[in-house]
N, C-alpha and C positions, 0 to 999 in steps of 0.2 A: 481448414487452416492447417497448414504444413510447418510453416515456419515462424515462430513466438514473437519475433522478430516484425513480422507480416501482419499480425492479428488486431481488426480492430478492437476500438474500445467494447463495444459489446461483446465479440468474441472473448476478448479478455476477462470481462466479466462474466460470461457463461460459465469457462475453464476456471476463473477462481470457486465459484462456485459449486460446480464439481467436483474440485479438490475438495474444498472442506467439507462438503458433503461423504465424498469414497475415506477421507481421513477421519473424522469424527463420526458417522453416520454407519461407519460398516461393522466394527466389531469395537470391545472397549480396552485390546490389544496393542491396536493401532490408537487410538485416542490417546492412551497413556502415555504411548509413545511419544506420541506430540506434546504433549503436555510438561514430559521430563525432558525435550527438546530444548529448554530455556537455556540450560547450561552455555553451548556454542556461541550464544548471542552475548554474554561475561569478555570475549575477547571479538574484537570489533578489526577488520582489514583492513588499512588503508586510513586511520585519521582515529580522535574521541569524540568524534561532530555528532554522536547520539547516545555517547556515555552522558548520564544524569546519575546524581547521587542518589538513591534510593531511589528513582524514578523508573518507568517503563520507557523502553525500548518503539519508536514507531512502529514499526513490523509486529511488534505484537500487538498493540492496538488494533490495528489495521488486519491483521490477520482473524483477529477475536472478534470483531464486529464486521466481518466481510464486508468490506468496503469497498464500491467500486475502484478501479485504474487509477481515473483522472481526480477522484476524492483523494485518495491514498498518495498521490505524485503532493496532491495541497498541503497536505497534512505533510508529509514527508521535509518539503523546504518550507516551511513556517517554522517546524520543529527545530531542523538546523542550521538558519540563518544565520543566527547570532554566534555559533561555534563553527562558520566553517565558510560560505562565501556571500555573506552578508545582503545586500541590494540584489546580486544575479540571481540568490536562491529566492527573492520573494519575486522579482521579476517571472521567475519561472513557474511560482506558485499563482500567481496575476496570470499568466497563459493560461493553466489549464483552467482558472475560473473561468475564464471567458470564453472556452470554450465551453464550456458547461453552462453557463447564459447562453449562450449562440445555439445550444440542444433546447433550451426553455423557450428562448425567442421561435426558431422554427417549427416546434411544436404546436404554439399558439399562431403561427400563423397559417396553420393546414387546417 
């Protein structure tokens, strides 16, 4: 895989994996690092569709319980339907379940 862009779902999931493993797993230099990392996520690019009043952040979730791609894409527009493009974002969260049924369905039928 050359290109992030190109990677399937399971490449994706290898390389997350990876990550938080060479991040968390290699020294407790770098861990802390990540951990004091929270600050940048305080100002958000482009919208408040994931500012919550006291609440977490998706990406941190998501990052803390290494979540696969197409879980994390779910989680992601569930979270900010309601603050930001309503019916498209769960449309879009309804994609990738099914395609995640459609991994269950052809599993069971091999």
């Amino acid at each position: 895989m050359s290109v992030l862009d190109e990677a399937t779902p399971a490449e994706w999931d290898a390389a997350t994996k990876k990550t938080l493993e060479n991040i968390y797993g290699v020294n407790e230099e770098k861990a802390k690092y990540c951990r004091d990392f929270g600050a940048p996520r305080k100002i958000q690019v482009g919208g408040t569709h994931y500012m919550k009043a006291g609440g977490i952040q998706p990406i941190e979730f998501i990052t803390s319980n290494a979540i696969p791609f197409r879980e994390a894409n779910v989680i992601k527009y569930v979270f900010r339907h309601t603050n930001k493009n309503g019916v498209e974002d769960l449309l879009k969260a309804r994609d990738y379940i099914d395609m995640i049924i459609n991994d269950y369905k052809t599993k069971q039928e091999k």
